[in-house]
C-alpha positions in Angstrom: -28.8 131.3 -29.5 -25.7 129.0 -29.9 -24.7 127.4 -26.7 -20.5 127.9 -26.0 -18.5 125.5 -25.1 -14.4 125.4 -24.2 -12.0 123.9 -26.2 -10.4 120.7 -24.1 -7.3 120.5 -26.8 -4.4 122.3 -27.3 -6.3 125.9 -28.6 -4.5 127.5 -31.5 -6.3 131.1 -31.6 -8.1 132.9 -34.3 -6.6 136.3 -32.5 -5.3 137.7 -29.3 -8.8 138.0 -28.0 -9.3 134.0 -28.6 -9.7 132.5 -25.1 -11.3 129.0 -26.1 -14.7 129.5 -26.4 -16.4 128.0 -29.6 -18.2 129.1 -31.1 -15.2 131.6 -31.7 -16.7 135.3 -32.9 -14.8 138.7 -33.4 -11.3 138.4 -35.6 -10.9 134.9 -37.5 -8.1 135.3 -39.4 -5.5 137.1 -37.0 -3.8 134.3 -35.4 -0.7 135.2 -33.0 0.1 131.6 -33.0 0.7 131.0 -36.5 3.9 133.1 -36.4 6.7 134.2 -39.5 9.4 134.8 -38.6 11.3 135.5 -41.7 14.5 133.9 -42.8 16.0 133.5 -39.0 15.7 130.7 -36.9 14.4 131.4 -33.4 17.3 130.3 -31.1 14.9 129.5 -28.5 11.4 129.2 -29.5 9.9 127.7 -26.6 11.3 130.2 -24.3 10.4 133.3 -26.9 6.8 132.1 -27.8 6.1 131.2 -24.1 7.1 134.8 -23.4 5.3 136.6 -25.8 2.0 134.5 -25.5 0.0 137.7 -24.8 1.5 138.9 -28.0 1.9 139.2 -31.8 5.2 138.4 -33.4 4.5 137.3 -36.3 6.8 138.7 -39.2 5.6 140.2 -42.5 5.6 137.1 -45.2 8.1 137.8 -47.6 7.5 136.3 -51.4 10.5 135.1 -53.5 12.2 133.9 -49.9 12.1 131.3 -47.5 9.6 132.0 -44.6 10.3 130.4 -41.4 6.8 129.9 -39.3 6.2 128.3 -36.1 3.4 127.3 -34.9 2.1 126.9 -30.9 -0.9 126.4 -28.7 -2.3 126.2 -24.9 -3.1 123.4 -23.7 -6.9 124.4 -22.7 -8.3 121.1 -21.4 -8.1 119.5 -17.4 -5.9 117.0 -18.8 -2.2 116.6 -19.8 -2.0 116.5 -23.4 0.6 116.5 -26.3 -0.5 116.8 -30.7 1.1 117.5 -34.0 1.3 120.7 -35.8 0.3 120.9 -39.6 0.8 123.8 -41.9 -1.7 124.8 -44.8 -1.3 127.4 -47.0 -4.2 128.6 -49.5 -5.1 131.6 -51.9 -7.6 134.4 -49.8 -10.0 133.6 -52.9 -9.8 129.6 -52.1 -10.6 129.8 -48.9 -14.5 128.3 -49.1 -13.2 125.8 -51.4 -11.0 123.0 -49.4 -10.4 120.6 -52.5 -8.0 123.9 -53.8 -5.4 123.9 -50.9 -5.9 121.2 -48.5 -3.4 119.6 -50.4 -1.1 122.3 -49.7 1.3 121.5 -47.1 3.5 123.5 -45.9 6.8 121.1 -45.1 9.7 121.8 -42.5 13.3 122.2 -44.0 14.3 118.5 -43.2 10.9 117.7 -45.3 8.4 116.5 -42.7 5.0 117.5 -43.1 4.3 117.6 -39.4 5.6 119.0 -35.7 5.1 117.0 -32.9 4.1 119.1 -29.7 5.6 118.0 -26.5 2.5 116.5 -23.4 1.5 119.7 -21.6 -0.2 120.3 -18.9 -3.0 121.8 -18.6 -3.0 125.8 -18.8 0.4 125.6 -20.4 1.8 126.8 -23.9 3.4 124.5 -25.6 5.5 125.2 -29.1 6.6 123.7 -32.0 10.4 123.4 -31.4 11.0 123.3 -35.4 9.8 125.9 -38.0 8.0 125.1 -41.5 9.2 126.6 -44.1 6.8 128.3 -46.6 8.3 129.9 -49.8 6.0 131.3 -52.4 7.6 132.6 -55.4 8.5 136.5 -56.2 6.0 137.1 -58.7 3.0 136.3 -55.9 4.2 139.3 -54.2 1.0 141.3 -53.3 -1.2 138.2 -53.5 -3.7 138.2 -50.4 -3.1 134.4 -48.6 -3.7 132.6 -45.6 -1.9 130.2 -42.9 -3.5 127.7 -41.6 -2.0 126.5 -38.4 -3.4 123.3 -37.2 -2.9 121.3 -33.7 -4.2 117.9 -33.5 -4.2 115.7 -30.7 -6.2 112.3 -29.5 -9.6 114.0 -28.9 -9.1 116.4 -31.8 -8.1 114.7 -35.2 -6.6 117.1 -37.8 -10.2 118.5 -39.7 -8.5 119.0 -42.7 -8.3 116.2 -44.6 -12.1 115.3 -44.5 -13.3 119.1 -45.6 -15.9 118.7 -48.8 -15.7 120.4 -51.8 -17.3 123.8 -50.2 -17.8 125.2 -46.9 -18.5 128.5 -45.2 -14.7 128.6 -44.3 -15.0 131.7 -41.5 -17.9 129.5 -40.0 -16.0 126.4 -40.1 -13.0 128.6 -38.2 -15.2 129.6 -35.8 -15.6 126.2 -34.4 -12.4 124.9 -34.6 -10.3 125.4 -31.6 -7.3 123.7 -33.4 -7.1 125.9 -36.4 -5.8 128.8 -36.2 -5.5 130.6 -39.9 -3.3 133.7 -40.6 -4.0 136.2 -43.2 -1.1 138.2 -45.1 -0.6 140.0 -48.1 2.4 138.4 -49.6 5.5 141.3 -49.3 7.7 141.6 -52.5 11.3 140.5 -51.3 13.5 143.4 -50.1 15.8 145.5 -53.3 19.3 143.9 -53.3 21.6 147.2 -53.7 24.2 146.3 -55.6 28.3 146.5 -53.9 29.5 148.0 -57.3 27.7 149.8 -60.5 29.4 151.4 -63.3 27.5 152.7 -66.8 29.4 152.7 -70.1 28.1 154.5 -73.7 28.0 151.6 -76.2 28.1 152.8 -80.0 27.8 149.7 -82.2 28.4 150.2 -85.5 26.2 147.0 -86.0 23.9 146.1 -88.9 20.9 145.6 -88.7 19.7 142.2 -86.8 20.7 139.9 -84.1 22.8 141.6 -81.3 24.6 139.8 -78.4 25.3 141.3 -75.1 27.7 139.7 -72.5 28.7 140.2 -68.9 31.9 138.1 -68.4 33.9 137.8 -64.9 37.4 136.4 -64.1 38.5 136.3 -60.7 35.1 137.2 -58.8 33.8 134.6 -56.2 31.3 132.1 -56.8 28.1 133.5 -55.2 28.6 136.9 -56.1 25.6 138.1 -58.4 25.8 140.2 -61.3 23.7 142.6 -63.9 23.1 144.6 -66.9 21.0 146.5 -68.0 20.8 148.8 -71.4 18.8 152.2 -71.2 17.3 151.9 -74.8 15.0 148.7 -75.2 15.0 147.2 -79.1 12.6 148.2 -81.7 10.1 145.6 -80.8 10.2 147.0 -77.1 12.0 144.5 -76.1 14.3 145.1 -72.6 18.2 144.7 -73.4 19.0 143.3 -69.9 21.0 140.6 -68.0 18.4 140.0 -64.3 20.5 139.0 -61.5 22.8 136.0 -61.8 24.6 134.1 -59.8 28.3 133.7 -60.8 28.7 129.9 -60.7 32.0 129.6 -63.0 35.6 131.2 -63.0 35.5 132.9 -65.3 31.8 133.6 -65.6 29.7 134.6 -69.0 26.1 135.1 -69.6 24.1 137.1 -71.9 21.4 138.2 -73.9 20.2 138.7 -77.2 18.1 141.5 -79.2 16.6 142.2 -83.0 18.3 146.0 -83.3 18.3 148.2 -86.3 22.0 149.6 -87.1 24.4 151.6 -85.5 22.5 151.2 -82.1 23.5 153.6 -79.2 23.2 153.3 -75.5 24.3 153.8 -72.3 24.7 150.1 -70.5 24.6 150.0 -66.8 26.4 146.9 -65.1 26.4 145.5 -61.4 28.0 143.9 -59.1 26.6 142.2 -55.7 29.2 140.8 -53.4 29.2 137.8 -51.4 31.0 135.4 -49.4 35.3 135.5 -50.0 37.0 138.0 -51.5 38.0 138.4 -55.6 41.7 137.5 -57.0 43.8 140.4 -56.7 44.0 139.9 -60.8 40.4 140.5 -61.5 37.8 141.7 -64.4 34.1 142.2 -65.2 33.4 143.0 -68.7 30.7 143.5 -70.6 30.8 143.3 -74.8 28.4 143.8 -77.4 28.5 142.2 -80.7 27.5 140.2 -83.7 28.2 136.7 -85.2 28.9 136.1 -89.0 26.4 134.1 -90.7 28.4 131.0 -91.4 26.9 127.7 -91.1 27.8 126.0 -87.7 27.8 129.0 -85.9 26.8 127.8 -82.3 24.2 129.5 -80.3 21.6 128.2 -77.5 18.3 126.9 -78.7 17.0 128.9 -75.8 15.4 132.1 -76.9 16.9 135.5 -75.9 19.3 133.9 -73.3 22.5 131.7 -74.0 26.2 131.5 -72.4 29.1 132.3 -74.4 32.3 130.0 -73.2 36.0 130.6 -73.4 38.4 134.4 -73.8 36.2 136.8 -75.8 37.5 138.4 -78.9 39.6 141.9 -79.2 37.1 144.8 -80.1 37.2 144.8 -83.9 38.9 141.6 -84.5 37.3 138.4 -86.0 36.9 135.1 -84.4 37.1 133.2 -87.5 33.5 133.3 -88.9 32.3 133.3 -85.4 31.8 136.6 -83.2 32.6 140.2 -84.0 32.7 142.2 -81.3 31.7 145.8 -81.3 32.0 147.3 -77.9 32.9 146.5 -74.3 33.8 148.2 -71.1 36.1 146.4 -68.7 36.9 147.4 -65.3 38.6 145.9 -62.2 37.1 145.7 -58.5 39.0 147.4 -56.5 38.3 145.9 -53.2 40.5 143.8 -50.3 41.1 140.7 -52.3 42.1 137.1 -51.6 45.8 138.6 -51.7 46.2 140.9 -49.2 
């Protein structure tokens, strides 16, 4: 039978049942101390994590944003003691396999890869006063991850970086008082409902080949986002749609591109998303369908399916010389407080 010992360092626990004893047992990857918090800075963290000690606060982690984590411990040695906090990150199915994320830091937003703990005394929580910031991209949403808090101090070096190739990763948990590891199921980021939707029929009376589709905005702050989306994909399957921009220009133009047969038909749905300030009180979004004459030096993006268009767009039906022909578009104004009133 395995003789227990306490932890003398700062203990970072596997769960709320985690008093210090190693070898740890029960719940190993339930730490309270490894705690999300989401996109919101803790005004006080010492003060809040000190008070909650006996608790879980941990957010959901959120893929696609920013996720703010902090990190404490109790000091579980006779002796006052300070360390520095470290944040891993690793795949669920990398776990046994160190070389795969012990590379993977997790920084804090002023790009440090460490926390310095304040000297505690003994039976005392201390915290790390800032957060680390992990951000895994949108498309992990639903991947199954885990946190790896770690404290190190004089006695207790940070494990980590010496870890072979393979180990049996619970078991190596289990007798590290400093580590305390976090699993989560990474969260898809929450639906942004857009502040203003409209849907127009569009009729081209196109031929058959290359369509454009723009969005274009005057008079709409930068930040705002926008979107379009056509109900009918093209022929090949492909989906007619602007994804959520950011409008970074006054005025604004993005679009899209499709291979449609002729005549093509269908309702377009466009959005809005405000943001910070208010529009000019002379304001438009549009969004235009059309075609552009094959003449040589016809300028489009090298970029497939995606390109800007710059400058006034064409009148419906008229001809920019050899250029763009456009075939439909919807225009409306936001009717909203704006910047003059």
């Amino acid at each position: 039978m395995t003789a227990m010992i306490r932890y003398d360092g700062i203990l970072v626990r596997a769960s709320l049942e985690d008093t210090g004893e190693l070898p740890r047992s029960g719940p190993l990857q339930e730490s309270p101390d490894v705690s999300p918090q989401g996109k919101t800075v803790v005004e006080d963290p010492q003060t809040y994590f000190r008070d909650t000690y006996e608790e879980n606060v941990g957010k959901p982690v959120v893929a696609g944003e920013p996720n703010l984590v902090y990190l404490r411990g109790k000091n579980t040695g006779d002796f006052a003691q300070g360390g520095t906090a470290f944040l891993y990150w690793a795949s669920e199915a990398d776990l046994g396999s160190p070389a795969r994320w012990k590379n993977n830091r997790v920084f804090t937003a002023d790009g440090s890869d460490r926390v310095t703990l304040g000297r505690t005394l003994p039976g005392e929580v201390v915290v790390g006063e800032v957060p680390f910031v992990y951000s895994p991209p949108a498309n992990d949403a639903g991947a199954n991850i885990a946190l790896l808090g770690v404290v190190a101090t004089n006695e207790h070096p940070n494990p980590v970086p010496g870890l072979g190739n393979s180990i049996d990763f619970d078991r190596w948990v289990s007798r590290q008082g400093g580590v305390g590891v976090l699993q989560a199921t990474l969260q898809p980021p929450p639906k942004q409902e857009p502040t203003f939707t409209t849907k127009a029929q569009f009729d081209l009376g196109n031929t058959e080949g290359e369509v454009s589709f723009f969005i274009k905005t005057a008079g709409i702050p930068l930040g705002w986002k926008v979107s379009f989306e056509a109900e009918k994909p093209a022929p090949d399957g492909y989906k007619i749609e602007l994804p959520l921009s950011t409008i970074n220009a006054d005025p604004f133009t993005q679009g899209t591109f499709a291979n449609l047969d002729a005549n093509y038909n269908s309702p377009i749905t466009f959005n809005l998303f405000a943001g910070e300030g208010l529009p000019a009180k002379e304001n438009y979004v549009t969004v235009y369908a059309g075609q552009y004459e094959e003449v040589a030096g016809a300028q489009k993006s090298d970029h497939p399916r995606v390109f800007a268009a710059e400058g006034d767009a064409p009148q419906v039906g008229a001809a920019d010389p050899g250029r763009f022909v456009i075939q439909a578009q919807y225009t409306t104004k936001i009717n909203v407080p704006t910047a003059e009133t």
